[in-house]
C-alpha positions in Angstrom: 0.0 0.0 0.0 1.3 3.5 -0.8 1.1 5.5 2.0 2.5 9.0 2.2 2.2 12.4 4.1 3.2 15.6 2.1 4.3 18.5 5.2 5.7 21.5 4.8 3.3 23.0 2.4 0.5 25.6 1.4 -2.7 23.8 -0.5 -4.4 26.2 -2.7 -7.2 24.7 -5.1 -9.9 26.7 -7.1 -12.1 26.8 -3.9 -9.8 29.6 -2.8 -10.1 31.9 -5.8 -13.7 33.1 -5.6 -14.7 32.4 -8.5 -18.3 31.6 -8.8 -19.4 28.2 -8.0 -16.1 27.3 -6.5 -16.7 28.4 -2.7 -16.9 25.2 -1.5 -16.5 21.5 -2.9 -18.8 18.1 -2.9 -16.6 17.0 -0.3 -15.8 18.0 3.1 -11.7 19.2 3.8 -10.2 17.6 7.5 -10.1 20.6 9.0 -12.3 23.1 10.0 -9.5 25.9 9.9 -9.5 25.6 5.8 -13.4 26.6 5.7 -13.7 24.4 2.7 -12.2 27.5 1.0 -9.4 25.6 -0.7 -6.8 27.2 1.2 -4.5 25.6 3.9 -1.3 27.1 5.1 1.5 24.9 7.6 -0.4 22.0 5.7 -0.8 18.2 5.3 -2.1 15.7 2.5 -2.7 12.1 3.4 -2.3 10.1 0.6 -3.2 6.5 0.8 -3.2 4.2 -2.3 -4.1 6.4 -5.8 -6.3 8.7 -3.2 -6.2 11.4 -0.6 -7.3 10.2 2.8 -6.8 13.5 4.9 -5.5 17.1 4.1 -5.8 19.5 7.1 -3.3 21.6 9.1 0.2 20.0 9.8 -0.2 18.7 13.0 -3.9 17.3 13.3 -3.8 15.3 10.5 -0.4 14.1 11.8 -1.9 12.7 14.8 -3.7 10.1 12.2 -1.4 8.9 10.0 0.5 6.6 11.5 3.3 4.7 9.9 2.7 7.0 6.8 6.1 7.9 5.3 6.7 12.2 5.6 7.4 13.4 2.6 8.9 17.3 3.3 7.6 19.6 0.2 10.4 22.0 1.9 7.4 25.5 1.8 5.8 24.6 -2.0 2.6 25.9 -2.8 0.7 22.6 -3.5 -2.5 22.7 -6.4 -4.1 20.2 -8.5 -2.6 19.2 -11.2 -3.1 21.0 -14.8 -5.4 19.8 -17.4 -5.3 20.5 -20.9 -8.0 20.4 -23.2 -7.1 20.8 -26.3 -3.9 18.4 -27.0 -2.5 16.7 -30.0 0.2 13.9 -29.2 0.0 13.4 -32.5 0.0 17.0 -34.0 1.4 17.5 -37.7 1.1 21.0 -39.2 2.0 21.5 -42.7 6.1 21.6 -42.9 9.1 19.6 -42.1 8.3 19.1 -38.9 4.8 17.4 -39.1 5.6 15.7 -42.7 8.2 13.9 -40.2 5.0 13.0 -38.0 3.0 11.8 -41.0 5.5 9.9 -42.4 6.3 7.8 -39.4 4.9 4.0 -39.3 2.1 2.7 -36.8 4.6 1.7 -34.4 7.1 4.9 -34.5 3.6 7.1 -33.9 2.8 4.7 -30.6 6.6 5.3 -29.1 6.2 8.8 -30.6 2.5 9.2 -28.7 4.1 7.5 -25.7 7.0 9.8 -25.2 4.6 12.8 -25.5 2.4 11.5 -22.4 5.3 10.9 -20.6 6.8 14.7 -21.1 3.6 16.1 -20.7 2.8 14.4 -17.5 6.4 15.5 -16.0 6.0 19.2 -16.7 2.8 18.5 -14.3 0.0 18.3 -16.8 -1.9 15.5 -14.9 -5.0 15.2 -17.2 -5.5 16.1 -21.2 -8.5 16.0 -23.8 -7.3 14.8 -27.0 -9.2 16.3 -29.8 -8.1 14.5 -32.8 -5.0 12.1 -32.9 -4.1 9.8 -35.2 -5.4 6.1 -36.1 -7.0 5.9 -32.8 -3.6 5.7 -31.2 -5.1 7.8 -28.6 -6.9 4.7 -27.3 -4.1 2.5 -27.3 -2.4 4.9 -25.3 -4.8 5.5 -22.8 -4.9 1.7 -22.2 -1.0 1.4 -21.5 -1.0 4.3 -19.2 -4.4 2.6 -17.3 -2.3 -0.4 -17.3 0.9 1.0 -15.7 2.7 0.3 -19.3 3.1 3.5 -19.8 3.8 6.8 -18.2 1.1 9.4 -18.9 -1.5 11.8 -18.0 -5.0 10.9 -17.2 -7.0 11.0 -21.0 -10.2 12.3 -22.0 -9.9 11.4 -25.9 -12.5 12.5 -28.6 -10.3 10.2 -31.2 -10.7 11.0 -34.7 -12.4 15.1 -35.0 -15.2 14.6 -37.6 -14.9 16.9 -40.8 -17.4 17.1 -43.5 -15.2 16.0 -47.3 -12.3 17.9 -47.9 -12.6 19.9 -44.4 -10.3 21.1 -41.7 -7.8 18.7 -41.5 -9.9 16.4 -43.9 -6.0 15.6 -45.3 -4.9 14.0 -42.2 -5.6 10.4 -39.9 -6.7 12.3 -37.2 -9.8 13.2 -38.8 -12.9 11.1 -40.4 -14.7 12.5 -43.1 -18.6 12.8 -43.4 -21.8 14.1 -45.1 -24.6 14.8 -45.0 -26.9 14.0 -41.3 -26.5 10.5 -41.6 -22.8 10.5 -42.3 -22.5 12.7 -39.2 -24.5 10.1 -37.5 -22.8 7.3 -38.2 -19.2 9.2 -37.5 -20.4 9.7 -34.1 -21.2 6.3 -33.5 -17.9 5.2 -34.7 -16.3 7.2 -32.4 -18.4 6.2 -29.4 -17.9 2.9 -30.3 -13.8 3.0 -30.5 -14.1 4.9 -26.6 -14.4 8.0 -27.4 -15.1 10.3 -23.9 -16.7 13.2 -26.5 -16.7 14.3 -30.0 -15.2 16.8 -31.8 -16.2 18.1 -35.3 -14.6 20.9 -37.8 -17.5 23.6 -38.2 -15.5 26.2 -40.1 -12.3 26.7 -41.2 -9.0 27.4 -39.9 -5.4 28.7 -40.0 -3.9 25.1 -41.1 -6.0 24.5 -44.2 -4.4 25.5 -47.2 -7.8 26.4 -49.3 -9.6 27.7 -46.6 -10.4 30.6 -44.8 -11.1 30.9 -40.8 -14.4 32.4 -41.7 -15.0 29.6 -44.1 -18.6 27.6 -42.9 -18.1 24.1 -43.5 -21.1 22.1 -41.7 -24.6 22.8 -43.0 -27.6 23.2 -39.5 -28.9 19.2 -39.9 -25.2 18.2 -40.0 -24.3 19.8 -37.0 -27.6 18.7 -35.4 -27.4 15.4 -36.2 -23.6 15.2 -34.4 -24.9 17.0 -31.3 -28.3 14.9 -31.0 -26.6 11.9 -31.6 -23.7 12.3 -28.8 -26.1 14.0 -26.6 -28.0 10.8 -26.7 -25.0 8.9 -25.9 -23.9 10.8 -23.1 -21.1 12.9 -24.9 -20.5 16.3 -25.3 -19.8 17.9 -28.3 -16.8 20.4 -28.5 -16.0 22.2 -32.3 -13.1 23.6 -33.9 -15.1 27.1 -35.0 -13.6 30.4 -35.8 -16.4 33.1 -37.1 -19.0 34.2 -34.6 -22.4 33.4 -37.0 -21.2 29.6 -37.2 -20.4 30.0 -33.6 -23.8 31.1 -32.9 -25.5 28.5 -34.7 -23.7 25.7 -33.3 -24.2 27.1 -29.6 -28.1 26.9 -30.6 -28.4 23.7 -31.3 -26.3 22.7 -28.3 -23.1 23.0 -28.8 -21.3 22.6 -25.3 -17.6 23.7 -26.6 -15.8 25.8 -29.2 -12.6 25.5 -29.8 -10.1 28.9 -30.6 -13.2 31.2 -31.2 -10.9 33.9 -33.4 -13.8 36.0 -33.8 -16.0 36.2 -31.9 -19.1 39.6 -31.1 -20.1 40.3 -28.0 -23.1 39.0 -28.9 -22.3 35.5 -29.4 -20.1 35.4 -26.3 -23.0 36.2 -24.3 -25.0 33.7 -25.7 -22.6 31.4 -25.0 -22.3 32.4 -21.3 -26.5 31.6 -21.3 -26.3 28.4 -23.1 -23.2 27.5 -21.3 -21.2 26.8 -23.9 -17.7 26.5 -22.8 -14.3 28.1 -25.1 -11.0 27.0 -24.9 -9.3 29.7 -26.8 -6.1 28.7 -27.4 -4.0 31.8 -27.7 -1.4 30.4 -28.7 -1.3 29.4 -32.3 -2.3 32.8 -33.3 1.2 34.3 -31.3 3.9 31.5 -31.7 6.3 32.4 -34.5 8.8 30.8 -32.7 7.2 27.0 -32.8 6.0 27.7 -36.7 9.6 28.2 -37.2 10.7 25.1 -35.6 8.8 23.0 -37.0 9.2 24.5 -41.1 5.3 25.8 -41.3 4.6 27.5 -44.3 4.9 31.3 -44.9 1.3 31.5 -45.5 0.1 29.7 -42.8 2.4 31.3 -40.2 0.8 34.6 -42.4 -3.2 34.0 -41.8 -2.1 32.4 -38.0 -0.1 35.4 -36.8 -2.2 37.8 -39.0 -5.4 36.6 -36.2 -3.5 37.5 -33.5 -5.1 40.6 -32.7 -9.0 40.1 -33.4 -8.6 36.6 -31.6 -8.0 38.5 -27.9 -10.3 41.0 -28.5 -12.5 37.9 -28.7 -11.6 36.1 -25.7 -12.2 39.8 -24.0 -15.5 39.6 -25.0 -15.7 35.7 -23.6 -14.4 36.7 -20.5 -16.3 40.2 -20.3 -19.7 38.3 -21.3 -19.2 35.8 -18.3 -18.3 32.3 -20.7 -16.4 29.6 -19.0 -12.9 29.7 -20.4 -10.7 26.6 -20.0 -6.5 26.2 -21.1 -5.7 24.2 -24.0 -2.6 24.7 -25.1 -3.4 23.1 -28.8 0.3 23.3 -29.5 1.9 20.1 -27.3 1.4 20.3 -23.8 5.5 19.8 -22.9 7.2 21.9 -25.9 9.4 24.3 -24.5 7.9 27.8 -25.3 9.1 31.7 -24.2 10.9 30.0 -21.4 8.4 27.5 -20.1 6.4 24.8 -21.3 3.3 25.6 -23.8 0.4 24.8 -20.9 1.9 26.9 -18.7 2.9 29.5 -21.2 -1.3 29.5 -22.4 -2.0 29.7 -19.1 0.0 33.1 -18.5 -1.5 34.4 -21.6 -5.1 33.9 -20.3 -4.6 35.4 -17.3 -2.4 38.2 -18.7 -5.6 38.8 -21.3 -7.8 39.7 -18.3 -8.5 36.3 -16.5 -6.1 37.3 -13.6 -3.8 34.4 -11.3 -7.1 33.6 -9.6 -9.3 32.5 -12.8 -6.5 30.5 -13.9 -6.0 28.4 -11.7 -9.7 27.7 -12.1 -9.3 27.3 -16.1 -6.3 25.0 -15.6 -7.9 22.6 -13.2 -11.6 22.6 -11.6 -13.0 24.2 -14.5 -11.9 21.7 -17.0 -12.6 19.0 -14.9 -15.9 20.0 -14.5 -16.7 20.5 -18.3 -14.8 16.9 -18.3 -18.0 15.5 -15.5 -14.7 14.4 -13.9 -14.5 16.8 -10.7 -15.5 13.5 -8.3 -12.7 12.5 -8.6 -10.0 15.3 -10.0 -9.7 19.1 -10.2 -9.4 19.9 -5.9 -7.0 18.6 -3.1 -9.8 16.8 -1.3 -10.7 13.6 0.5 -11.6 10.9 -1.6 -10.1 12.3 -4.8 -7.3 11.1 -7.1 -3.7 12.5 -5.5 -2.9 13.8 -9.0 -1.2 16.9 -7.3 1.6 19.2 -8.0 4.3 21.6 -6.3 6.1 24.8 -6.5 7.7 27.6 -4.7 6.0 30.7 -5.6 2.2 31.2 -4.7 -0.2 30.6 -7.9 -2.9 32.9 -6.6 0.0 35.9 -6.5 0.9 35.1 -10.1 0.0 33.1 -12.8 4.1 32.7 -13.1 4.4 30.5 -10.0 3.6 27.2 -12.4 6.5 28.1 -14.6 8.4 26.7 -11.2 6.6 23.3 -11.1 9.3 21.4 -9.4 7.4 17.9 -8.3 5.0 15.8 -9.4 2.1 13.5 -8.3 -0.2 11.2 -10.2 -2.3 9.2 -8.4 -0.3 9.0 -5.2 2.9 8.2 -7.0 5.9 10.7 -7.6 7.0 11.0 -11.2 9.4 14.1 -10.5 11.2 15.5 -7.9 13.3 18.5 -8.8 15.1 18.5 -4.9 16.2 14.6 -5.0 17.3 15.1 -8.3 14.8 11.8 -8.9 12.4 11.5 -11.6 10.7 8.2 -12.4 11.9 6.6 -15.9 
């Protein structure tokens, strides 16, 4: 039995932010003193097994634990871990760099997959939503980490993205192509039936596709109906790659529950979203990352029509965030890649909160919230009793600045340490 007590350490969760609906949890904290606000200096977390069994001030949950083996966080600020909702382990954007990707063999794209989980997991990424990897890898994946084969985050997966024929990233494995309600239908269905936790589908254009335009619509009303009814019916939610607000708007209609970048967005469709509580995960990255387009050999004219966005995409997540809509990270570049000095989860993460989010509605976005939209937050998204340990450390205080996560320094998933900055020990 694992059996562990983290001392020495400040708990902060989502609970202590105030941001609506997070005042208190479904669960009960040890202690009294932390008000069920989230917020626990001089602290201890009993872990026991994959769980948390206690977290409370130092000293009365110390009088329980027993034999438990002290594990000195030497002052960290301890939070949830992150979750990202919008990965690709499998990303390939036109270029060198994701021709490499597409060219590799089933097996290479496994070990390739594999090695992304394992990085993403270490730069304390505890928890991803795939939304569209190649040849249901994704699956395969998941079932190795589950299994203890392989090192990873926890994953949500919506496998293969459904595009309608010769549609956003129609050219790809990643994607299934469909017409026409029925088509939809049925691509739903195949999804569900591969283990698929929701479904994604391509509703406009976007900045990868060559003969497209972000503003280009690319799913007719009883198409998208068809995919939302269908995985409504099977108890998924739908998220959608969607850039211009009157495709927005008629997606979030017919129950759309998530849109994905949202580059232009009105203020009228953000606060439509905020009624029909329809999520956005606005990614504001790939419309500011020069730097990873060079890397990886992207086109002049897609690294044109991204960078060109820049600018009307955060006037659009001001209006998300000024209308009231839930905003969740998703990096959409990989979760690990080493970006402006940090990793790309972290370095989305800073740019939502510098965009008007602030430290506090971030650390909401990068862990209850998403957890939440996930219908995980049971079992993830809080330091609580009863939840999965999937927990993380670092010096500086999150709620004083978003910043403190570049400084991740240990890691925790499911009561077992995959890195450990201080001992020099990370697991292989």
């Amino acid at each position: 039995m694992n059996d562990v007590v983290l001392v020495n350490c400040t708990v902060t969760d989502a609970r202590a932010t105030g941001v609506p609906g997070t005042a208190s949890g479904s669960r009960t904290t040890e202690a009294g003193a932390a008000g069920g606000k989230g917020r626990i200096a001089d602290a201890a977390v009993w872990v026991r097994d994959d769980r948390i069994a206690a977290v409370g001030p130092r000293e009365r949950i110390l009088e329980r634990t027993g034999d438990a083996r002290p594990l000195d966080l030497d002052g960290a600020y301890v939070t949830p871990g992150l979750v990202n909702m919008h990965t690709h382990l499998s990303l390939s954007l036109p270029g060198e760099g994701g021709d490499s990707v597409k060219n590799m063999t089933a097996h290479e794209l496994a070990l390739y997959m594999a090695d992304g989980a394992r990085r993403t997991l270490r730069c304390g990424v505890t928890t991803v939503r795939c939304v569209a990897e190649k040849d249901h890898a994704d699956f395969a994946l998941r079932r190795a980490i589950e299994s203890g084969r392989a090192i990873g985050p926890r994953i949500f997966t919506a496998g293969r993205a459904l595009v309608c024929t010769g549609g956003h990233g129609h050219e790809g494995s990643d994607t299934l192509e469909c017409d026409g309600a029925d088509g939809f239908r049925r691509g739903v269905r195949s999804q569900v039936k591969a283990g698929a936790d929701l479904i994604k589908i391509m509703i406009s254009g976007g900045i990868a596709g060559k003969h497209e335009k972000i503003d280009t619509p690319q799913l007719f009303s009883d198409e998208m109906a068809a995919a939302m009814q269908t995985a409504h019916a099977w108890g998924r939610k739908v998220t959608a790659h969607a850039g211009p607000a009157a495709v927005i708007a008629e997606a979030v209609e017919l129950g759309l529950d998530c849109v994905e970048h949202g580059y232009q967005l009105t203020p009228e469709v953000a606060k439509r979203m905020a009624e029909r509580g329809t999520s956005l995960v606005p990614t504001l990255l790939v419309t500011r990352c020069k730097e990873f387009f060079d890397e990886l050999g992207v086109p002049e004219w897609m690294q044109c029509r991204s960078l060109g966005a820049g600018p009307r995409h955060l006037e659009s997540y001001a209006m998300a965030l000024d209308a009231g809509v839930d905003v969740l990270l998703g990096s959409d570049m990989p979760p690990f890649w080493d970006f402006e000095g940090t990793n790309a989860s972290v370095r989305e993460l800073e740019c939502m909160s510098e965009g008007g989010l602030g430290p506090a509605g971030a650390l909401y976005a990068g862990t209850l919230g998403p957890v939440r939209w996930l219908g995980a937050d049971a079992d993830l998204g809080t330091v609580e009793v009863g939840k999965y340990a999937d927990l993380i450390a670092m010096d500086a205080d999150p709620l004083a600045g978003t910043s403190a996560f570049r400084g991740v320094r240990w890691v925790m998933k499911g009561g077992r340490v995959v890195r450990d900055d201080r001992s020099g020990w990370e697991k292989p």
